[in-house]
N, C-alpha and C positions, 0 to 999 in steps of 0.2 A: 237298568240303564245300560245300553251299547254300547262300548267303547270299542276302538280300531287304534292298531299301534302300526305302524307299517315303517318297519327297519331296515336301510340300507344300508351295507360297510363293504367300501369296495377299497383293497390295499393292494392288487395286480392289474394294473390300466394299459392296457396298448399304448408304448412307446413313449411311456413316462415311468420315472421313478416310481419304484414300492415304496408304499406305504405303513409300515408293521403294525399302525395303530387305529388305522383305517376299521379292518374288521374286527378287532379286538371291541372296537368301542362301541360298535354296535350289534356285535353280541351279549355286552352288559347292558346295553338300552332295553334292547327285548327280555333280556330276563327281570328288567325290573318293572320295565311294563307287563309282564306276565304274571307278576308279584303283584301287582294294580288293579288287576282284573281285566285287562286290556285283553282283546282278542286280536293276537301278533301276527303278523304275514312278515317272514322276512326273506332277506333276500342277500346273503353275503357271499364273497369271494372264496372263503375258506372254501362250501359247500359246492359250489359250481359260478362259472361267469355268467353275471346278469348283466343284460337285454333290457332296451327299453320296450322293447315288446311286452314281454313280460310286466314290467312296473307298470306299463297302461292298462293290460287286462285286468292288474287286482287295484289300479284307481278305478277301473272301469266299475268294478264289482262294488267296492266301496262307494261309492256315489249314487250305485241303482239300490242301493240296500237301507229299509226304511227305517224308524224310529231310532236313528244314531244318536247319540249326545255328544259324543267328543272322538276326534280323531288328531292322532297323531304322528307327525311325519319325519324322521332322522335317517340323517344321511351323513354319513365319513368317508369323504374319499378326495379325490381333485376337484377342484372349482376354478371355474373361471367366468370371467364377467368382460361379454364385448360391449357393454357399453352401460350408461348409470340405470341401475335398476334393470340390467339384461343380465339374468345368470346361470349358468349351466353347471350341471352335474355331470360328470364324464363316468361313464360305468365302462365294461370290463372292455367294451372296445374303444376305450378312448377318443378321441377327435370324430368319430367314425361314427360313434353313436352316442351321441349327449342326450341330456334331459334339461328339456328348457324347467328352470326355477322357480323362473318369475311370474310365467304364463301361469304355473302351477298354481302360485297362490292367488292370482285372480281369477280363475277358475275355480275354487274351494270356493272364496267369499262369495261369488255368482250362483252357486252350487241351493236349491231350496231346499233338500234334504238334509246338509250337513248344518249343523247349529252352531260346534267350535272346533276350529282347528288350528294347530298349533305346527308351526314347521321350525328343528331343530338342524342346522347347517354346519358339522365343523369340517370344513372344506376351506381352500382359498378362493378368492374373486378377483386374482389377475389378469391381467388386458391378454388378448390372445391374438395370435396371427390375422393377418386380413384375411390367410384364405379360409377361417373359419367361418366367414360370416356369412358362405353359401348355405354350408352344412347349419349352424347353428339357426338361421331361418325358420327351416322348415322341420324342427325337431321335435320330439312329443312332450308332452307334457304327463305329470303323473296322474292327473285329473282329467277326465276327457272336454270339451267344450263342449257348456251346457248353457248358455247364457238366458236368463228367467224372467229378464225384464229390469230386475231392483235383488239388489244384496239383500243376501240371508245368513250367511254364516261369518262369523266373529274370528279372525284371522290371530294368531299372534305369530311373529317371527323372528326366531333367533339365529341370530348368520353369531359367528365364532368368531370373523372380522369385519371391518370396513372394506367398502368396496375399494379395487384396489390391490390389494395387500393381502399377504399371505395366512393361511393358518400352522401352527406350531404343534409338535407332537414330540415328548418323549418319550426316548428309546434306552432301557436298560439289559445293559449284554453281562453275559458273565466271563468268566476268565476264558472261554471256549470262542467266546464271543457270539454263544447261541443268546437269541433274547429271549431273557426273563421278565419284561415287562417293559409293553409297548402302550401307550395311552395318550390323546391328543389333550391338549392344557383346556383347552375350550372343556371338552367333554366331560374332565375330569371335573371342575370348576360346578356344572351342570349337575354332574349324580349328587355329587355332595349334599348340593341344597334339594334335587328331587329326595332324598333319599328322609329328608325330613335333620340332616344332621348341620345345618347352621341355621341358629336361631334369629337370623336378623330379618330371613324370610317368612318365617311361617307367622299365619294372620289368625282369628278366627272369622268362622263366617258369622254375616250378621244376624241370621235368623236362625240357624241350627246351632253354634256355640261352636261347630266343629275345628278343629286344629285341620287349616289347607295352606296351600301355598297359591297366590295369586301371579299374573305374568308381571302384575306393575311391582311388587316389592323383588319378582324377580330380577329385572331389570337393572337395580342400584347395585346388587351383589357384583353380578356379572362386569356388569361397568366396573367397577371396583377389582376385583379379584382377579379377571384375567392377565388386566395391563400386571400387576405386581404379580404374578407367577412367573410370564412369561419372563418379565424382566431376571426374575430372579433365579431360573431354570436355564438360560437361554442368553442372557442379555442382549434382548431383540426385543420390544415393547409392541405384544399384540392387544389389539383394540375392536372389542368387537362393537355391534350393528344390531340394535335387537329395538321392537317395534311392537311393543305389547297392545293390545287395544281391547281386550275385552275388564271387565270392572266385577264389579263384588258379584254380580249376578254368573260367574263362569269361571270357577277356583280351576286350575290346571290339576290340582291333586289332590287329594282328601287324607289326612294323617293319622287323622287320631278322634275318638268321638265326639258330642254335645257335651260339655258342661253347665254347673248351675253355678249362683254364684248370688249374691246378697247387695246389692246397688244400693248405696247413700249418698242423696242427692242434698246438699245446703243449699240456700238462696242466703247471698251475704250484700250488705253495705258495702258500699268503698272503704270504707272508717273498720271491715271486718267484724260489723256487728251482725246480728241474724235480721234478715229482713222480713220483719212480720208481717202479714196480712201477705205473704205470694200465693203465689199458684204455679205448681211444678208439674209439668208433664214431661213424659220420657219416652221418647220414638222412637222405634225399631225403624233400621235404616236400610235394609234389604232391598228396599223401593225408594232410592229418594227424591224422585218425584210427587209420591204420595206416600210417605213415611206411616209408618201406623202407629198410634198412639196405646202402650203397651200397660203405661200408668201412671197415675195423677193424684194430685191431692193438692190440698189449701193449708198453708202453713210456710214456715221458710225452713219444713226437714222431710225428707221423703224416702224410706224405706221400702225395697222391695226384692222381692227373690225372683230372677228372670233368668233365660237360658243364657250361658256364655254369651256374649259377641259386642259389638258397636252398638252405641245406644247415640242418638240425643238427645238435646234436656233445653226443655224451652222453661222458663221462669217467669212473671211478670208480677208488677207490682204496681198499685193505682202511682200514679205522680214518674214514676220508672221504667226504663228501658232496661232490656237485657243489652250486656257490656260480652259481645262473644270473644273468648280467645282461639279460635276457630269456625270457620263461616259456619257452622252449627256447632257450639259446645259440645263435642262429643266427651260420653262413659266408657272405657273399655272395659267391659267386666269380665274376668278369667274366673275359673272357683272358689277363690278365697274373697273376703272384702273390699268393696270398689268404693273407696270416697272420692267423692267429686261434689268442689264448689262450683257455685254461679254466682258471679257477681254483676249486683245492681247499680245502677247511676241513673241520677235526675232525666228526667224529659227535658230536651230543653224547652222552655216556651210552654210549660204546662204547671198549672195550679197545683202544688203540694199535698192536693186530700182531691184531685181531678182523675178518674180511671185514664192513665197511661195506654196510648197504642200498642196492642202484642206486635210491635214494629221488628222488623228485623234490621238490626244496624246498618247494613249492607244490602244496598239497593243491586243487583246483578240480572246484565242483557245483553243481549249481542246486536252488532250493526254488520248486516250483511252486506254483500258489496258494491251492492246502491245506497248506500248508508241507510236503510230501514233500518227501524232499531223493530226487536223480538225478543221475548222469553227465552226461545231456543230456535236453536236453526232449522230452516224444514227440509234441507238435504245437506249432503255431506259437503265440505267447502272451508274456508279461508277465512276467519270471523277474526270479528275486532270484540275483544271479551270487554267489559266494562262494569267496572265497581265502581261503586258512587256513595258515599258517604250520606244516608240523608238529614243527617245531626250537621256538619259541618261542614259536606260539599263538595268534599275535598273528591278527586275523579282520578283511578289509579285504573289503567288499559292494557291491555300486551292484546299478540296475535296469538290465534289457538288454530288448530285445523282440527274441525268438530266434526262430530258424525250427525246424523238428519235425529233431532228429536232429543237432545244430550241436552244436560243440565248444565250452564256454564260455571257450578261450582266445581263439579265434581266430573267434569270431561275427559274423556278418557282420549286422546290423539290418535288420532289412525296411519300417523306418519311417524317419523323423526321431532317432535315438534322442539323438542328440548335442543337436539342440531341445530333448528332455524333459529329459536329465540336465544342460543349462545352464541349462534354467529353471526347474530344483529348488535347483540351487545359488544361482541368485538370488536363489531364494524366501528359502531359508534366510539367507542370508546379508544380506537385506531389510531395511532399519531401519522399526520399525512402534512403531504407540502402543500401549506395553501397557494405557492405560484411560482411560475417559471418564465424566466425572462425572453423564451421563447413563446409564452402561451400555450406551449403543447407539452405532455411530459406525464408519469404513469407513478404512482408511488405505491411502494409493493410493502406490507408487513406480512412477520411470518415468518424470513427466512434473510440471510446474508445471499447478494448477489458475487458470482464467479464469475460468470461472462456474458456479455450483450452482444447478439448478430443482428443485421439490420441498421436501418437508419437512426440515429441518435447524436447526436451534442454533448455526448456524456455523460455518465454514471457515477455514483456511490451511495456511502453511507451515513447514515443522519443519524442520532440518538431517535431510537424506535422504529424505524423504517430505514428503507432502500427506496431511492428512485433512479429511475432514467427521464432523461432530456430531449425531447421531442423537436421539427423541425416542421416537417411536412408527412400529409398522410401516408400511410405504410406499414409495414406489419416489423416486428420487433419480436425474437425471440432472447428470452432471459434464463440464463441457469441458476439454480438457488444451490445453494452451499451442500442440499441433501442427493446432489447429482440430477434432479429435476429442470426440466424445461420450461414455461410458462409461453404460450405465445399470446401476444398483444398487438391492439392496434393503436397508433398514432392516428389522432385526431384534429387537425390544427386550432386551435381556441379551445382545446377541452382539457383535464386535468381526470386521468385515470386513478382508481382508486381499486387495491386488490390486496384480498386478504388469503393468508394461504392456509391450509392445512397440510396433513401426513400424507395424502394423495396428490393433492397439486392446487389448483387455483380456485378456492369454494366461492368467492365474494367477487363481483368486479362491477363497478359503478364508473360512470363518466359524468364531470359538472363543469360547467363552464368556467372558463379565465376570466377572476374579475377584472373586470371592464375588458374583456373582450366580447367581439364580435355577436355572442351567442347568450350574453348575461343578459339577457330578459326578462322581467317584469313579471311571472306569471303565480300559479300556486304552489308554493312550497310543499303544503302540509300533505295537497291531493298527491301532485306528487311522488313525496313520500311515502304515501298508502299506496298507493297504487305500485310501486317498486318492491315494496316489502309484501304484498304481496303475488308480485310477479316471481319472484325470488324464491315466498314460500312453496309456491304451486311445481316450477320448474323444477328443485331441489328432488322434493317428492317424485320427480317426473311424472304428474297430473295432473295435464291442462284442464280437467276441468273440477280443478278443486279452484278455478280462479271462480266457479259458481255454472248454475246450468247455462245461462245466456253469458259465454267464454268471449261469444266474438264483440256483446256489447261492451263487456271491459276492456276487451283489445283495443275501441274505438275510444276508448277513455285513455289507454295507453299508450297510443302514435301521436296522440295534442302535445305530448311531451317529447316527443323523439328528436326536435332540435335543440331540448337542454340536456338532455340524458339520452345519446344513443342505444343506449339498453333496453330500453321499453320500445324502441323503434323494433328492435332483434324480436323480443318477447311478445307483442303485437302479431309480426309478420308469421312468427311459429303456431300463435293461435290462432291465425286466419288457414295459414297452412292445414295444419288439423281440422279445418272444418270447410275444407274446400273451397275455400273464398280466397282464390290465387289472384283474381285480379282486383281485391283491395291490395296487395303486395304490393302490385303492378303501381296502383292508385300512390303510395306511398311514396316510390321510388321520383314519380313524376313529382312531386312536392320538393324532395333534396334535391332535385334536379334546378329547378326554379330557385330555390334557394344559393346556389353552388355551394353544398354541403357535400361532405363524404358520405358516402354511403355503406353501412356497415356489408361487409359480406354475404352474413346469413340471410339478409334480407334479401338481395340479388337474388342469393342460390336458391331461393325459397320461389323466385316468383317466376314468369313465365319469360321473363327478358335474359336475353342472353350478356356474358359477362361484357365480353369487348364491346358490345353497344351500347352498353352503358357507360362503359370507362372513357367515352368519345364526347362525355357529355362531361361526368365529376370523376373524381377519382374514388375507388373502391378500396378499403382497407377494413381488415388484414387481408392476404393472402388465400387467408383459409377460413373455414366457422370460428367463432368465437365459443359458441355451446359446444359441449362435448356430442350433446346429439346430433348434434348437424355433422359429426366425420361420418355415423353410420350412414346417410346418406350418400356421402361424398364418396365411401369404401366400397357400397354397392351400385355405386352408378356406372352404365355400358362404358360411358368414357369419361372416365374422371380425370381431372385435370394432369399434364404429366407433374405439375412442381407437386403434384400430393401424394403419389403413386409409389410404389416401392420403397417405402419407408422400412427400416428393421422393426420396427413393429407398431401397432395402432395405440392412439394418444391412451394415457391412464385413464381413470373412471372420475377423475375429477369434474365437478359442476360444468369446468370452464377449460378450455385446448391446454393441458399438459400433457410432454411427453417424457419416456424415459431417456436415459442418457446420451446414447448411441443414435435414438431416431430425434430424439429435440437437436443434437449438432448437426445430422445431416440434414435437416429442413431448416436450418440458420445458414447452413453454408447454403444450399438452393437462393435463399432468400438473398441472399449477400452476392451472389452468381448476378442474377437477375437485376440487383441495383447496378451492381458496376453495367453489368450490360447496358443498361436504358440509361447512366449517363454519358456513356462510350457514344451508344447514336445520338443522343441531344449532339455533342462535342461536334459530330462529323456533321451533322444538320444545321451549325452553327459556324 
């Protein structure tokens, strides 16, 4: 088997701070990938300044090179991120010569040749100057563009923080104050469990026994360990950003060999009696699509000697169903003896000496996003997961983002999914103002508000949330207690809803004032599917995880854009993307006829210019509400003056945050601008 390790640690950057733990950390990477079997290309500061020249000749090499099984890619040095999911590696020329990140790894996954790859990041993903965003365009990528038609390789990605935010390194000096040891908290956190020496990671595999490390049990460590280092090194709480997606079929590491081991399977009563007359079978789970049945027997006891790893255990019984305490009862068998019950319960509805359906307790499908329901998804996409109780009916759902052909027990996320489905539950579970005696008005959790610029009626604090008080449409910028900006639009009849995170604004919904203007009659539930999954796809930043036909659901998602101006935004972006500017166009003449505001991005997105439209409704906010929509605004010939020379470009958050310095100077703008436009009402008057 091929393996490819390819190590970058760059700790001297043109015109940014050293680094001391930069190259340090990834000169331990390559000797442990060395120790792996890995064949290393590196490339660190210590030995000469690397080029992205260079890094693309030996992706170049590594991609034309055939029979690979796994490649790997770390990097320690400066990071930065112009925009969500845009991120760069700065190597030894800094600003001057980046390495796009992101390109990088969708270029691997596109890659036919490559099967699994794995990208390790302890780097930061800070917002960066606007005038980066010429250079950072057109920058390379470590993997050349090879695009094959359909994804071939299994991606996983460890970033050392959230976007955003920085990464954390210590540095121990001695009484000289020469250092004696320099190492990034991320990296450290990583060797540890590559190294096989924390036991909360290592798995076995299912069909050889062997002792590996998978990228999903990676995952929870990292989550875990890093926030409490950094906190406890540092007290500065770093957060990483990691995105495993490959499954039992593609361990990251291999530790230690095949074990054997002796399985005893029971088939028991509720009452904990032995249930005589079963039938027990035991499934190797390597495949769990097509599990292979490893061994079986009649009786309610089952003994057998099998290689280490994951087993299941199907039981049945005439008049009985098998009772799972896991959507398959699994055996973990390690070398020593593995006892494992199954317990039985009545059919219900079936004759007591009648053969029992080998039923599976749990009926599980997915409904695509024309609500077809299926087995499994047949491309990668935004699914509604659904268990279904067939005993009692009972219907338990969440959103999954699945890959084409995944089992929806055992699906492996190809995003953030655990991000979306905790930032729905927050949603939901949100304390918000149901109303304000203007009709208009924005309630923020998250974070204590400092100061409001812009139009408002006034502010404060509520047990559980902050609001502001709205009047007439306009754009409102908000500081949150952590020095952060939020900017918002007033809506008149609408009631803003936002949730924050350690970046800035993750969550922002708009619903109408009841009994205002805009409380209409229509479907809740759709909706709300259709939001949650605008939300999930946007986050991801990939429009077309809303499904292959993107612009059909967009046309499902403008029916609602006079109760939830969001989906008006998130519509107008996926028509954007797929060059259907004048549905935009189509959209804008609706709020028009209406006399509704019209949110921003939609405008900017379409072929209508700003002021001709404002001669018709009025346009709120100021500026994009999406974080994606600045890159446009940042690279456009003539971008607006009120958005232009800012101290620096909005944070990486979902939704328009800025940091300190540039969220006050576009509140005073804003604030400029109102006095002005009612200074000429007053003389017009």
């Amino acid at each position: 088997m091929t393996r490819i390790a390819l190590s970058i640690g760059i700790s001297t950057t043109k015109g940014l701070a050293d680094l001391p733990a930069a190259a340090p950390s990834a000169r331990v990477f390559a000797d442990w990938a060395r120790g792996h079997g890995f064949d290393v290309r590196e490339f660190n500061s210590q030995d000469k300044p690397v080029t992205s020249e260079a890094l693309l000749a030996a992706g170049k090499e590594i991609a034309d090179t055939k029979g690979i099984e796994q490649v790997f890619v770390f990097f320690a040095g400066h990071g930065v991120a112009a925009g969500h999911d845009e991120d760069y590696w700065l190597l030894s020329g800094g600003y001057e010569d980046p390495i796009d990140a992101s390109a990088s790894t969708t270029r691997a996954r596109a890659n036919r040749r490559l099967r699994h790859v794995a990208f390790f990041a302890d780097a930061c993903r800070t917002s960066v100057p606007s005038q980066f965003f010429s250079v950072a365009k057109g920058s390379p990528a470590v993997f050349p563009s090879r695009a094959s038609g359909n994804t071939n390789a299994v991606v996983d990605i460890f970033n050392s923080t959230i976007s955003g935010r920085s990464a954390m390194e210590v540095i121990e000096r001695g009484t000289d104050q020469q250092i004696i040891d320099a190492h990034g908290i991320f990296t450290k956190a990583l060797q540890d469990a590559l190294n096989g020496d924390v036991g909360e990671v290592r798995s076995l595999h299912p069909s050889t026994g062997a002792t590996v490390i998978y990228a999903g049990r990676l995952k929870p460590y990292l989550d875990r360990i890093v926030p409490e280092e950094s906190s406890r090194l540092t007290g500065r709480r770093q957060t990483p950003d990691i995105r495993p997606t490959s499954g039992q079929e593609h361990a990251l590491i291999e530790l230690g060999p095949p074990q054997q081991g002796t399985l005893v399977i029971r088939a028991k009563h509720p009452d904990g009696s032995p249930a005589a007359g079963s039938s027990i079978a035991v499934l190797e789970m390597s495949n769990v699509a097509n599990p292979i049945e490893r061994a079986s027997g009649d009786g309610p006891e089952l003994t057998e000697t099998l290689p280490a790893g994951i087993y299941g255990v199907r039981a049945t019984k005439p008049g009985y169903v098998q009772e799972p305490l896991a959507p398959e009862p699994l055996a973990l068998l390690t070398g020593r003896n593995a006892d494992n019950e199954v317990l039985l319960r009545p059919s219900m509805g079936l004759a007591g000496d009648s053969t029992g359906p080998e039923a599976q307790l749990v009926e599980r499908y997915v409904l695509d996003q024309s609500g077809r329901r299926a087995d499994r998804p047949s491309e990668d996409g935004v699914y509604t997961v659904v268990h279904e109780d067939v005993l009692t009916g009972r219907v338990r759902t969440e959103l999954r983002v699945m890959e084409a052909g995944a089992d929806p027990t055992l699906a492996h996320p190809i995003e953030a999914d655990d991000e979306v489905e905790g930032r729905l539950a927050e949603f939901a579970r949100a304390p918000t103002r149901h109303s304000f005696e203007t009709e208009t008005g924005i309630s923020i959790t998250g974070a204590f508000i400092q100061a409001v610029l812009g139009p408002n009626e006034g502010w404060g604090q509520e047990p559980g949330y902050a609001f502001v008080r709205g009047y007439r449409p306009g754009s409102v910028m908000v500081q949150f207690e952590d020095g952060l900006w939020g900017g918002f639009a007033h809506f008149p009849g609408f009631l803003g809803e936002a949730v924050l995170s350690e970046s800035g604004v993750e969550s922002l919904r708009y619903r109408p004032a009841p009994g205002g203007p805009w409380d209409e009659s229509e479907d809740p539930d759709e909706e709300r599917r259709l939001l949650v999954l605008a939300e999930a796809a946007f986050r991801a930043g990939r429009t077309s995880l809303l499904g292959a036909d993107f612009v059909e659901v967009a046309g499902r998602m403008r029916e609602f854009k006079h109760r939830n101006p969001m989906l008006g935004v998130y519509a107008a972006y996926a028509y954007a993307e797929a060059d259907e500017v004048e549905r935009v166009d189509d959209m804008i003449g609706y709020f028009v006829a209406r006399e509704q505001a019209v949110p921003y991005d939609i405008v900017m997105l379409s072929s209508r210019r700003l002021d001709d439209v404002r001669e018709y409704v009025p346009v709120a906010p100021d500026f994009p509400i999406l974080r994606r929509g600045w890159s446009r605004i940042l690279r456009a010939e003539a971008p607006p003056p009120l958005l232009v020379d800012l101290p620096s470009a909005p944070t990486t958050a979902m939704f328009t945050t800025f940091p300190d310095e540039a969220g006050r100077v576009l509140g005073e703008r804003l604030e400029g601008e109102e006095r002005d436009q009612i200074r000429e009402k007053e003389l017009t008057t």
